[in-house]
py3Dmol code that shows the C-alpha trace and the ligand (Angstrom):
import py3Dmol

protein = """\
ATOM      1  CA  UNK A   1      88.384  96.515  99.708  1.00  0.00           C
ATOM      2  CA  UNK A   2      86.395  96.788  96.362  1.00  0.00           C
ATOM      3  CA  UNK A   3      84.130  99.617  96.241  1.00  0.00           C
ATOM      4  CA  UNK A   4      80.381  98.398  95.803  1.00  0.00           C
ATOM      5  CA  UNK A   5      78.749 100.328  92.954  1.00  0.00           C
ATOM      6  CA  UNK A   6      76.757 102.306  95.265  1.00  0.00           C
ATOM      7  CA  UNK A   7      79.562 103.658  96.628  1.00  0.00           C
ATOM      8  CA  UNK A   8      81.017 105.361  93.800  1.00  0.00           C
ATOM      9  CA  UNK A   9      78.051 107.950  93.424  1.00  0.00           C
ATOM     10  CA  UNK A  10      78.054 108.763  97.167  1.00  0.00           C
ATOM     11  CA  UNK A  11      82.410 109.041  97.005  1.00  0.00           C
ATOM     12  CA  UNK A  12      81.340 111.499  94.486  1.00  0.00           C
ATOM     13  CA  UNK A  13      79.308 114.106  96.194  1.00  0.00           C
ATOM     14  CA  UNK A  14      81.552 113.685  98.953  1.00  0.00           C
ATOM     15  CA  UNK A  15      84.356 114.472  96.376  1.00  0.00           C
ATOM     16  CA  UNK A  16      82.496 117.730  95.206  1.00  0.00           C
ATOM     17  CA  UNK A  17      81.161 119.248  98.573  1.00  0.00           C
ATOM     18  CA  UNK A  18      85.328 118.907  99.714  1.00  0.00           C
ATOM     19  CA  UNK A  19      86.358 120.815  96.698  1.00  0.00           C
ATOM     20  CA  UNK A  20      83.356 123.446  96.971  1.00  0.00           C
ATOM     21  CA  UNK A  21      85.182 123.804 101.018  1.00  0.00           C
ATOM     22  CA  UNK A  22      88.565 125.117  99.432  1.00  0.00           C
ATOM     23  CA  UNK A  23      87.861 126.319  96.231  1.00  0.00           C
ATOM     24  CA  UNK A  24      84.128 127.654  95.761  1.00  0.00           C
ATOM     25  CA  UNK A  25      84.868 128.221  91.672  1.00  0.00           C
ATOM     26  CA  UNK A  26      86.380 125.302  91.304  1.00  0.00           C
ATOM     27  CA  UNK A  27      83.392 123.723  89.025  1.00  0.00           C
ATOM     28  CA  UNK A  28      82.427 126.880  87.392  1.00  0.00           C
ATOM     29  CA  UNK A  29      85.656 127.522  85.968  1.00  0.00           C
ATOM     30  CA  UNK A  30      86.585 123.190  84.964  1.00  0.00           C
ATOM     31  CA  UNK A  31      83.200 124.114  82.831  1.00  0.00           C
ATOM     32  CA  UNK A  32      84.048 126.953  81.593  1.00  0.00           C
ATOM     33  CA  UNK A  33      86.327 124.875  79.239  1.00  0.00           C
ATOM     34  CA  UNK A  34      89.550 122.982  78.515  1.00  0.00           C
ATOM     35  CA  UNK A  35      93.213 124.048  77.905  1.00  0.00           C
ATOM     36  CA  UNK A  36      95.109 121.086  78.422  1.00  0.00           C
ATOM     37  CA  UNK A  37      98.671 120.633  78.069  1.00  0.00           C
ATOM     38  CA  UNK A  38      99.215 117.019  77.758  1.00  0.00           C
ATOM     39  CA  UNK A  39      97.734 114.812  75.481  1.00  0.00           C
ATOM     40  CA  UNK A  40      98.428 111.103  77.690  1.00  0.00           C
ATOM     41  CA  UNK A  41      98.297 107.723  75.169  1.00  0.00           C
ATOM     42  CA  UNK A  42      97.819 104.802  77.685  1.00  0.00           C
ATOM     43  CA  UNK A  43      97.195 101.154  78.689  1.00  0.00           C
ATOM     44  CA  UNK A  44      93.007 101.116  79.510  1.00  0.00           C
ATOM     45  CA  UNK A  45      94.647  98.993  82.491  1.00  0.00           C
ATOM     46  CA  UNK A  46      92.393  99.990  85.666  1.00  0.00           C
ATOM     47  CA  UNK A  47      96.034 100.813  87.351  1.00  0.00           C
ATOM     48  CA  UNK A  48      96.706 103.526  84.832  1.00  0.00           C
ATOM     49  CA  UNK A  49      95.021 106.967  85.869  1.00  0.00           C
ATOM     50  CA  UNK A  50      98.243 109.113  84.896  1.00  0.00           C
ATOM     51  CA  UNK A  51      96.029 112.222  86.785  1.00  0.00           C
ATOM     52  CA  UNK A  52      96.714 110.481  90.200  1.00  0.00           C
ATOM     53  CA  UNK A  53     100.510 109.583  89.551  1.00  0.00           C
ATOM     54  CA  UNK A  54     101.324 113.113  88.005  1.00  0.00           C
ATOM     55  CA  UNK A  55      98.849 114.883  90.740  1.00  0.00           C
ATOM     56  CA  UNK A  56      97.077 116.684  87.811  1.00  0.00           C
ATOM     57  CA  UNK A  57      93.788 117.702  88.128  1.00  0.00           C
ATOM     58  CA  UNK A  58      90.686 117.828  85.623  1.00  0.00           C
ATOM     59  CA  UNK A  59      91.481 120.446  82.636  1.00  0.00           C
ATOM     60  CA  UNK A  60      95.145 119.248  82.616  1.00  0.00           C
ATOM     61  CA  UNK A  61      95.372 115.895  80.638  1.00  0.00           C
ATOM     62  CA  UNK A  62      93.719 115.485  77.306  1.00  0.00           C
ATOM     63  CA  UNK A  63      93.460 111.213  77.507  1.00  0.00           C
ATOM     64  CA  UNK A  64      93.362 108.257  74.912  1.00  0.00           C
ATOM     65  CA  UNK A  65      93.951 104.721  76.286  1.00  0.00           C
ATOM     66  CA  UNK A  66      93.333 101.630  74.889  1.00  0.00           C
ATOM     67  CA  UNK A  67      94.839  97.955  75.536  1.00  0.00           C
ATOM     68  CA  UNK A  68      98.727  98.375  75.466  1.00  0.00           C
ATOM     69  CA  UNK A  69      99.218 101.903  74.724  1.00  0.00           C
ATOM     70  CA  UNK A  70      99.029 101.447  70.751  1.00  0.00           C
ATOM     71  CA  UNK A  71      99.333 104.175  68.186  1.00  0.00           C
ATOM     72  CA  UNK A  72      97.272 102.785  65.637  1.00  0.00           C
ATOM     73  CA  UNK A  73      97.041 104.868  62.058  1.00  0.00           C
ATOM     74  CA  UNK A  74      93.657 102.065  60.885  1.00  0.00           C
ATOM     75  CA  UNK A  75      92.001 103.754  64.407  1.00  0.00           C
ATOM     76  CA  UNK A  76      89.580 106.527  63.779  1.00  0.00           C
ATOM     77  CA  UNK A  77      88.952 106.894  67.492  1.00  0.00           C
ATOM     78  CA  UNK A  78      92.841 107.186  68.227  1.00  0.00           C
ATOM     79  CA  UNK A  79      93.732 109.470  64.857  1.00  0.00           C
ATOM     80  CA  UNK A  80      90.860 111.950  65.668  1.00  0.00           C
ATOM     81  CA  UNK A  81      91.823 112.236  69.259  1.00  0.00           C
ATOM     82  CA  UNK A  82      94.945 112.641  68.051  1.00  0.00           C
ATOM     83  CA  UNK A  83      93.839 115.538  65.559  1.00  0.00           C
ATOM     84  CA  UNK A  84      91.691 117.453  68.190  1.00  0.00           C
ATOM     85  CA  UNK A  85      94.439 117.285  70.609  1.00  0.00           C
ATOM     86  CA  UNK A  86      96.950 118.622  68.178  1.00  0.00           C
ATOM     87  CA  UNK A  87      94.711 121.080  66.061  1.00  0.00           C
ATOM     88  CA  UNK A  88      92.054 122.428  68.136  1.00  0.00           C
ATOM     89  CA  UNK A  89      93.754 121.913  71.853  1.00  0.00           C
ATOM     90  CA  UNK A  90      97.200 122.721  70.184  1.00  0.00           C
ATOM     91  CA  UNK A  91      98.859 120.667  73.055  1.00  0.00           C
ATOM     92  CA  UNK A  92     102.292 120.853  73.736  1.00  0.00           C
ATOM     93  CA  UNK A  93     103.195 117.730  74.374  1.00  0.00           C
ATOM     94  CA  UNK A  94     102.077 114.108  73.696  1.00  0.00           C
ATOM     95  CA  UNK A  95     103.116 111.419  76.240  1.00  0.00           C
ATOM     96  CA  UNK A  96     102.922 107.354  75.026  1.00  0.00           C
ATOM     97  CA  UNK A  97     102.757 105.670  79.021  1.00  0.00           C
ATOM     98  CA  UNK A  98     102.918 102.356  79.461  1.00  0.00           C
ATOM     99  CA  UNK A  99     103.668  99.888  82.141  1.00  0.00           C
ATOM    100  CA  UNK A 100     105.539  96.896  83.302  1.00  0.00           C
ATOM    101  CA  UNK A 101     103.687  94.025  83.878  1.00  0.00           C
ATOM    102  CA  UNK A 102     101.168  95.244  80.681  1.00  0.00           C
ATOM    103  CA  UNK A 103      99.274  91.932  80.415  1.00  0.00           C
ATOM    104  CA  UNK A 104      98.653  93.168  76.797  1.00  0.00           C
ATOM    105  CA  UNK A 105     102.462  92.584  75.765  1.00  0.00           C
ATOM    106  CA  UNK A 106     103.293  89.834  77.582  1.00  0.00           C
ATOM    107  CA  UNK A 107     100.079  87.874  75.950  1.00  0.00           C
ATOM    108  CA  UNK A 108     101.569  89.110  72.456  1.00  0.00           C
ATOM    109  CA  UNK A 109     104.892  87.888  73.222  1.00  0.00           C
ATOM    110  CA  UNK A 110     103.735  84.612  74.584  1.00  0.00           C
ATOM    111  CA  UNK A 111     100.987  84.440  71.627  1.00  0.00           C
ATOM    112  CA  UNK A 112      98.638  83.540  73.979  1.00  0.00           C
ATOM    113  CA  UNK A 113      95.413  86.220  72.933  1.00  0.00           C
ATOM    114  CA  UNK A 114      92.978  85.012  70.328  1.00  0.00           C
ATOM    115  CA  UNK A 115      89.884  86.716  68.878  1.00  0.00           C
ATOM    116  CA  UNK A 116      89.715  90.937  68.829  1.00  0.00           C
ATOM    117  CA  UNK A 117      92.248  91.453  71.816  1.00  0.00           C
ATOM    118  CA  UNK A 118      94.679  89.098  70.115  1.00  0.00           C
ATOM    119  CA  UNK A 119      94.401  90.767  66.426  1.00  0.00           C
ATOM    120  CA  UNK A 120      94.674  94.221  68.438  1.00  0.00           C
ATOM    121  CA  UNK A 121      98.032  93.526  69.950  1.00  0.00           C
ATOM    122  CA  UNK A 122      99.467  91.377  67.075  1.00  0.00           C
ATOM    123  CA  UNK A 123     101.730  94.713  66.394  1.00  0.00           C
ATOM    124  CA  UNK A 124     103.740  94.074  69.672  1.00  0.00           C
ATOM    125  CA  UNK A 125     104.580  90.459  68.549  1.00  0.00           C
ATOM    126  CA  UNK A 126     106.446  92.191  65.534  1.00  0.00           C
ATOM    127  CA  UNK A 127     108.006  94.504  68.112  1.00  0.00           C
ATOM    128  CA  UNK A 128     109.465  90.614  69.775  1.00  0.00           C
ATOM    129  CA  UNK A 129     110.307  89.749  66.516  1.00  0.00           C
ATOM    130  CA  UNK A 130     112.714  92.197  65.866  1.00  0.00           C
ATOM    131  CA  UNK A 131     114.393  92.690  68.609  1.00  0.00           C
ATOM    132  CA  UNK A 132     114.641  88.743  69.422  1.00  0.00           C
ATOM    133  CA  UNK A 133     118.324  88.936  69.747  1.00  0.00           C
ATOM    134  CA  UNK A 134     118.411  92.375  73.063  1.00  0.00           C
ATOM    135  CA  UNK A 135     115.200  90.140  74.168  1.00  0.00           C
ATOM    136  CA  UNK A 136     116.560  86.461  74.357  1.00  0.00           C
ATOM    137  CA  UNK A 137     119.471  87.946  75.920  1.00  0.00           C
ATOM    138  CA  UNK A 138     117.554  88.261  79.182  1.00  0.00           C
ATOM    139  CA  UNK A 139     117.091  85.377  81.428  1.00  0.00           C
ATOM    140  CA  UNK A 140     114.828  86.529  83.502  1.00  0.00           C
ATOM    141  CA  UNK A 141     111.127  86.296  81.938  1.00  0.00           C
ATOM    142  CA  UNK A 142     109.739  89.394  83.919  1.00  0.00           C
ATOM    143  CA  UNK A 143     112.817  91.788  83.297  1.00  0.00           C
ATOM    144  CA  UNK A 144     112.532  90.593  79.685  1.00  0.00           C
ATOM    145  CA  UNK A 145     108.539  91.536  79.617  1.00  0.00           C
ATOM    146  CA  UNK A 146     109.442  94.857  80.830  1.00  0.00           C
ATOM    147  CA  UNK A 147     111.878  95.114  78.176  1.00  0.00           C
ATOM    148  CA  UNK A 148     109.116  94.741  75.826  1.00  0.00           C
ATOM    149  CA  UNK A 149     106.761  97.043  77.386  1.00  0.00           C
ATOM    150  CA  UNK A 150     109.485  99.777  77.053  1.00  0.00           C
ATOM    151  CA  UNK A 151     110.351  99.069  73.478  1.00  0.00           C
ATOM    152  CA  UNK A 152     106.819  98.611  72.577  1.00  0.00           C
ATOM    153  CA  UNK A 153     106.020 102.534  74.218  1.00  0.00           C
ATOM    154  CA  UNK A 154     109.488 103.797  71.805  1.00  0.00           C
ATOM    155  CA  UNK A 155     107.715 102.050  68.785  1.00  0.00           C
ATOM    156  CA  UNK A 156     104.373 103.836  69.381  1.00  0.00           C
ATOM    157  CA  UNK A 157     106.445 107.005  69.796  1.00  0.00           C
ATOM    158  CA  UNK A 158     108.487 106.407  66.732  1.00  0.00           C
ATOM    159  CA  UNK A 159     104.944 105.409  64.856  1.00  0.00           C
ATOM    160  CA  UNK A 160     103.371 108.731  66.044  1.00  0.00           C
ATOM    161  CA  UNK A 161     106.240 111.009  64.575  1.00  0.00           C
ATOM    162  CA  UNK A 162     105.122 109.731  61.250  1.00  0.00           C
ATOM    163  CA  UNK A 163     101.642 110.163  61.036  1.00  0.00           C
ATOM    164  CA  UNK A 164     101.126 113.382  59.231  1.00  0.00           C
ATOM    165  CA  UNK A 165      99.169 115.184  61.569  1.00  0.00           C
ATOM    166  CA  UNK A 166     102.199 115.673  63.741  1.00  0.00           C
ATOM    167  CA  UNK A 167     104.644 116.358  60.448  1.00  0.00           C
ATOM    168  CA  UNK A 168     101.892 118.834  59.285  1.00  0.00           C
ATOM    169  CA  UNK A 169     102.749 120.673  62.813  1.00  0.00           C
ATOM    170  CA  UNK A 170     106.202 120.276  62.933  1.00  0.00           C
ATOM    171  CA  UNK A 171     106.790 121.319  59.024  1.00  0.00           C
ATOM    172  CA  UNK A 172     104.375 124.631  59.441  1.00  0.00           C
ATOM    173  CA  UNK A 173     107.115 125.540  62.403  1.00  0.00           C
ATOM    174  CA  UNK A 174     104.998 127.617  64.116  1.00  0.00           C
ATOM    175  CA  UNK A 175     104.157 125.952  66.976  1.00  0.00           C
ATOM    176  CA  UNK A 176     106.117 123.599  69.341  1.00  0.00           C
ATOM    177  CA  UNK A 177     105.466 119.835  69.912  1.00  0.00           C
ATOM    178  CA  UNK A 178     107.483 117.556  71.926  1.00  0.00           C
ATOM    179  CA  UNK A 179     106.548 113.594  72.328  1.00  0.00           C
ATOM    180  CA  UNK A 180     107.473 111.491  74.923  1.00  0.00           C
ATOM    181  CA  UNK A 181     107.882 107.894  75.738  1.00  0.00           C
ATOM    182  CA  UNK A 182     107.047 107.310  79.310  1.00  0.00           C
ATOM    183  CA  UNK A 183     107.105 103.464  81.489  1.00  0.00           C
ATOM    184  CA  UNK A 184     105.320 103.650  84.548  1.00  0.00           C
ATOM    185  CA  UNK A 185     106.600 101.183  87.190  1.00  0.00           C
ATOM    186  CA  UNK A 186     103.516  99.781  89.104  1.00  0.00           C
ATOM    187  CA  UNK A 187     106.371  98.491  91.886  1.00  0.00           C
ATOM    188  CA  UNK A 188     107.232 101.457  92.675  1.00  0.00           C
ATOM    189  CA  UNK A 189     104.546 103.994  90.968  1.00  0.00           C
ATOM    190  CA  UNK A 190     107.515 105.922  89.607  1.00  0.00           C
ATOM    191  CA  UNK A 191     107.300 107.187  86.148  1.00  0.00           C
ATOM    192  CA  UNK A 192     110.529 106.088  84.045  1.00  0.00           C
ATOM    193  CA  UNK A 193     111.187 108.296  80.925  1.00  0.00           C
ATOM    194  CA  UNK A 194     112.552 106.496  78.137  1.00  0.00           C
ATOM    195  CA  UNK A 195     115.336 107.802  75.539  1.00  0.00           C
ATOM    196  CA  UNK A 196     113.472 108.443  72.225  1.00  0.00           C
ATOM    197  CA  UNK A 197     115.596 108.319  68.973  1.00  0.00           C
ATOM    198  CA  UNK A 198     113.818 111.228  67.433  1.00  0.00           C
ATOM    199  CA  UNK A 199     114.659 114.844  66.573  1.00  0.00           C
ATOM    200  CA  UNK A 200     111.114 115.513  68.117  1.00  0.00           C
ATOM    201  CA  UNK A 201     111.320 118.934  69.725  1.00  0.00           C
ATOM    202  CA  UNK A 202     110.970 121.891  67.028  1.00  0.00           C
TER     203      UNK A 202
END
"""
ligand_1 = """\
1
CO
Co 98.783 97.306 80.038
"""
view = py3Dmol.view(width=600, height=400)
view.addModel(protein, "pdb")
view.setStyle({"model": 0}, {"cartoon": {"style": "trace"}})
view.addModel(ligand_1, "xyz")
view.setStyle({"model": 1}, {"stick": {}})
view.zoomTo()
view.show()
């Protein structure tokens, strides 16, 4: 059943008055401030809340999403999340998550998106291109879309190693970083974690 906008505000204060029942600090310290752990790069898809399937709670996951998990270095929204989570929040680990059945790559690989949406995920269509040959190797259309939703999350991974405010961290040695390439499958709401390529824990 869809929730009717109402709804949402009175969910809400029921939310609140069950925490206050078990934990009567609960707010005071989650304003107090943040410390997360986690910074979470992920698919704006409405099925993606990576709190719920992890069972973390406010505080814990520092968050930029956007339409198929892309690590984009032209992004000032993405780069200085990326910078505040790394320099200020010093997190300890950055997690690319995205999912099978990402409308986002499938539209790239069928080169069906036009307009903003369509120039945004143009990147993943160069992700098809070269790896036509492991891709056209699959028959089956579905397991060959989630083949491209996990090589599209090791590309993003592989893209964020370069930028240089993650080789600024790693080259000053001083503090640890380690990234991770995550495919969550919406099937099963397991979390799959993907072998990355990199030398990426210091
Ligand atoms: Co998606």
């Amino acid at each position: 059943m869809p929730y009717l906008y109402h709804q949402l505000i009175s969910n809400n204060k029921n939310w609140v008055a069950q925490k206050k029942q078990t934990d009567t600090t609960y707010f005071k310290r989650l304003s107090s401030g943040q410390k997360p752990l986690f910074l979470y790069i992920g698919c704006s898809d409405s099925r993606m809340p990576l709190d719920t399937f992890t069972q973390t709670e406010p505080g814990e996951l520092f968050v930029h999403r956007n339409i198929a998990n892309q690590v984009s270095i032209t992004d000032l929204n993405f780069l200085s999340v990326l910078d505040y989570a790394v320099n200020y929040l010093h997190v300890k680990h950055i997690i690319v998550c995205g999912h099978y059945g990402c409308a986002g790559v499938s539209e790239a690989y069928q080169g069906q998106a036009t307009g903003l949406v369509g120039n945004w995920i143009s990147p993943i269509s160069e992700i098809a291109s070269a790896y036509k040959d492991e891709l056209d190797q699959i028959d089956d259309m579905q397991e060959r879309m989630n083949r491209l939703s996990e090589l599209n999350v090791l590309e993003q991974v592989r893209k964020l190693f370069k930028i240089n405010i993650i080789q600024q961290v790693l080259a000053e040695n001083q503090t640890s970083i380690e990234l991770h390439g995550w495919i969550l499958d919406l099937s099963s709401g397991l979390i799959k974690e993907l072998e990355t390529d990199l030398k990426h824990e210091f």
